[in-house]
C-alpha positions as CSV (number, residue, x, y, z in Angstrom):
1,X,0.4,-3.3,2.5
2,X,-0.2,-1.4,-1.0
3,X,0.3,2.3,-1.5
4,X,-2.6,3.9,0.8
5,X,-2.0,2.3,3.5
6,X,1.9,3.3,3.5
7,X,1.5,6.6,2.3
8,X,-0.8,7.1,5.0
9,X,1.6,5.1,7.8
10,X,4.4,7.8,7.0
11,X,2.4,10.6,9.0
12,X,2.9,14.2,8.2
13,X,6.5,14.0,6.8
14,X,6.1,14.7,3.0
15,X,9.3,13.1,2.1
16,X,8.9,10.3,4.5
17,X,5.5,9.4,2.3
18,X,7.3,9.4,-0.8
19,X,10.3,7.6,0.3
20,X,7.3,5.0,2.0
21,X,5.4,5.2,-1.6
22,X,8.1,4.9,-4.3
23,X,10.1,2.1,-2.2
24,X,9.4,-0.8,-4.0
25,X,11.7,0.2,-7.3
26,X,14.8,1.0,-5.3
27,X,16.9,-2.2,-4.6
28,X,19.4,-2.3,-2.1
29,X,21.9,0.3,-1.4
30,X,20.5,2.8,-4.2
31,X,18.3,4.3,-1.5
32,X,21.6,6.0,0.1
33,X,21.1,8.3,-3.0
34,X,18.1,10.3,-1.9
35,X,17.6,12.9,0.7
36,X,17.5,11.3,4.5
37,X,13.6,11.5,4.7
38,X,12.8,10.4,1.7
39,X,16.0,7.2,2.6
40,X,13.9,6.5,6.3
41,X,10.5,6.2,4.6
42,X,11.9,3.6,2.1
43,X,13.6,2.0,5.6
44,X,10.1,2.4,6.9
45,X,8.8,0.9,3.7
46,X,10.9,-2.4,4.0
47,X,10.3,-2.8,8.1
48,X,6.6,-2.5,7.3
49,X,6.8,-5.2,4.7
50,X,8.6,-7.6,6.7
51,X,6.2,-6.9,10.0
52,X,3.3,-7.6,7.1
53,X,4.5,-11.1,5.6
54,X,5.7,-12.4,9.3
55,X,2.0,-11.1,11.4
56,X,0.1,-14.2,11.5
57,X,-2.7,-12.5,11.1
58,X,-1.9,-11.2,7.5
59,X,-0.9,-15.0,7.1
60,X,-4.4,-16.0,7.7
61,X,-5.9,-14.2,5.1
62,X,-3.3,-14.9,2.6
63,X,-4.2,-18.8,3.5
64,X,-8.1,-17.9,1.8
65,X,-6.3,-17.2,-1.2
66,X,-3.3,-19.5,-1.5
67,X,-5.1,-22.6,-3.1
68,X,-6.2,-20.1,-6.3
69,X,-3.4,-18.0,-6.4
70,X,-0.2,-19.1,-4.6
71,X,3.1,-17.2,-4.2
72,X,0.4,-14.0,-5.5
73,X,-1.9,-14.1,-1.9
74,X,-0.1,-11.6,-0.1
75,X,-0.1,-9.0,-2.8
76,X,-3.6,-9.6,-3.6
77,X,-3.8,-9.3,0.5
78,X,-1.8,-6.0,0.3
79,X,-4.4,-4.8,-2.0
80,X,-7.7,-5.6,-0.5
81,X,-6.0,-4.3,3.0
82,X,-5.7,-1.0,1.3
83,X,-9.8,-1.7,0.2
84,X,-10.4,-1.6,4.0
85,X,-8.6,1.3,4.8
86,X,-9.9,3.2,2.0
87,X,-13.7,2.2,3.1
88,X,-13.4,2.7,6.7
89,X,-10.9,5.9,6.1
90,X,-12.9,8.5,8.7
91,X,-11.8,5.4,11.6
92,X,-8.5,6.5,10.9
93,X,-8.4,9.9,9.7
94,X,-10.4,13.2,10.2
95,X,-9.3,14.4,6.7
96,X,-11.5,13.4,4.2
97,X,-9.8,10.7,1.8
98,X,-10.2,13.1,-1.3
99,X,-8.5,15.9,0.1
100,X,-5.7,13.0,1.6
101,X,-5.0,11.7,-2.1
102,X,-5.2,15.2,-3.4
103,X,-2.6,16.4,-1.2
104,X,-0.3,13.4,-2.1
105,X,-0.3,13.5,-5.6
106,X,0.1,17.4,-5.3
107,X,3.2,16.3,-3.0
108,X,4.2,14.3,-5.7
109,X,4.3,16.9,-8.3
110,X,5.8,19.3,-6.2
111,X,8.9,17.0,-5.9
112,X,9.1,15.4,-9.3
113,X,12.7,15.5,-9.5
114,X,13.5,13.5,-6.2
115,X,11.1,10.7,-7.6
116,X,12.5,7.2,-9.0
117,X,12.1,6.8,-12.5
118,X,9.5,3.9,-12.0
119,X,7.4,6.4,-9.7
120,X,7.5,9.1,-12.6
121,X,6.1,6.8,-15.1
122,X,3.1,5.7,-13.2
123,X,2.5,8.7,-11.7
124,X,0.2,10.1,-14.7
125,X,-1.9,6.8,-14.9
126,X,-2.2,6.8,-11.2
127,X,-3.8,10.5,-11.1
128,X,-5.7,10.1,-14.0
129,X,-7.6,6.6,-12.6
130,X,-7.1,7.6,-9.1
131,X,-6.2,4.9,-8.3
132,X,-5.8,5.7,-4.2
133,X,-9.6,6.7,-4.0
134,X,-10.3,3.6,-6.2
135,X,-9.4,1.6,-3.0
136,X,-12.9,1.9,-1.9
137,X,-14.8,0.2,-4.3
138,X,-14.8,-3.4,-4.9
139,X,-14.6,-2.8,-8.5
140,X,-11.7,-0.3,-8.3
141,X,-9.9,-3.1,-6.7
142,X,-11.0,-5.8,-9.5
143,X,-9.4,-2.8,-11.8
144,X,-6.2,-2.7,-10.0
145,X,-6.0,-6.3,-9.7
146,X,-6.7,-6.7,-13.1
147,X,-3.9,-4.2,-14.0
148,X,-1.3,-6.1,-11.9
149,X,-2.6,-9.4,-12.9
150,X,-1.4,-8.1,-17.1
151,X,1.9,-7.3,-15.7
152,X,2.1,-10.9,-15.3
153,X,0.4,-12.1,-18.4
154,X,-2.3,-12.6,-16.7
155,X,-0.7,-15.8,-15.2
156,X,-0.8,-14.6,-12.0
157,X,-5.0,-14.7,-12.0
158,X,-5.2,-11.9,-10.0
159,X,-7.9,-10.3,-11.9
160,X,-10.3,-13.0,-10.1
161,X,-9.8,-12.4,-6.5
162,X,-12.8,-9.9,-5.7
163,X,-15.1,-13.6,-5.7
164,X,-13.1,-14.2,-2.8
165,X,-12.9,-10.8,-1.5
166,X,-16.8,-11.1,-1.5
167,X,-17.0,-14.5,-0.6
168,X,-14.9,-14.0,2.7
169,X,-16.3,-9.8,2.7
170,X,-16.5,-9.9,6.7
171,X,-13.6,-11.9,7.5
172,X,-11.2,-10.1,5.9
173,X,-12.3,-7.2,6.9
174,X,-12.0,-8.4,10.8
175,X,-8.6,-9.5,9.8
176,X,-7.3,-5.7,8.5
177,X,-8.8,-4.3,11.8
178,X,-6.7,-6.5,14.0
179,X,-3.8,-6.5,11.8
180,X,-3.6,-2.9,11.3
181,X,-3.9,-1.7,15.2
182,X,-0.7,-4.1,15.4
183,X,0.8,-2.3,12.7
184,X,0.4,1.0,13.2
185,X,1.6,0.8,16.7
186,X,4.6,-0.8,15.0
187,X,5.0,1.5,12.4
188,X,4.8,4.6,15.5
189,X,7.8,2.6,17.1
190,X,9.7,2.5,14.4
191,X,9.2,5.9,13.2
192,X,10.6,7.3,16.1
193,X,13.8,5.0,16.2
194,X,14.3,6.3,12.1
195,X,14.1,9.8,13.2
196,X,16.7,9.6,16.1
């Protein structure tokens, strides 16, 4: 999953979201640095991760992609999985998805100095492209993937992968719905054994 849908898998905890959102740049051990929240939604981040690649459902849709963009499918995945959340957002929230990302990047602000170096320097991009509401358009995803697709010099060809998103609209969108009951049943679980 990309950022919405963890930030929005962490529940009410502020900390927990940012540990959850920021996870990716903190290797190893170097989470045992930050405050315990802010350690159990980076804990939280990796379990969700490793539910994601192993759910054969997630595998399936990474399979429409593999031919055209190999060892890249299940970030492009993780990224039009946020897409579905973002569009269908009032199935799984009564807040309005505005106020949701508002709140986080005022969250974000608010603790500035708890947040990883990596987090601090894409948090002004993020706010001023929004990229969270973005989710919801097909063409905020091709801008995202196009973003991530220069990080790899564009070798990666990640910038293409809305034809398929559109080509296989329905089907991937079956798949998140099925995939994401799973996971935020697991993601309830395992909240509640971090918090113990």
């Amino acid at each position: 999953m990309n950022f919405l849908a963890h930030i929005y898998l962490s529940g009410n905890n502020e900390l927990l979201k940012i540990g959850n959102f920021m996870a990716d740049g903190i290797r190893g051990k170097q989470f045992e640095t930050y405050p315990k929240a802010i350690q159990n939604g980076i804990l939280l981040h990796r379990a969700i991760d490793s539910f994601t690649d192993a759910h054969p459902v997630f595998r399936q849709s990474t399979k429409k992609l593999h031919e055209n963009y190999h060892h890249y499918s299940g970030v492009i995945v993780d990224v039009l999985y946020d897409h579905f959340l973002a569009k269908n957002w009032n199935v799984y929230s009564s807040e309005p998805l505005a106020d949701f990302v508002h709140q986080f990047y005022q969250s974000l602000r608010k603790n500035y100095d708890l947040l990883s170096d990596k987090t601090k320097n894409i948090l002004p991009i993020m706010e001023e492209e929004n990229w969270l509401l973005s989710y919801q358009t097909v063409d905020g995803i091709k801008h995202i993937l196009t973003q991530m697709d220069r990080r790899t010099k564009n070798q990666s060809n990640m910038r293409f992968a809305t034809e398929e998103l559109i080509l296989h609209y329905a089907e991937f969108e079956k798949e998140f719905e099925l995939f994401f009951e799973d996971l935020r049943a697991f993601v309830h679980q395992k909240i509640n054994e971090l918090e113990v």
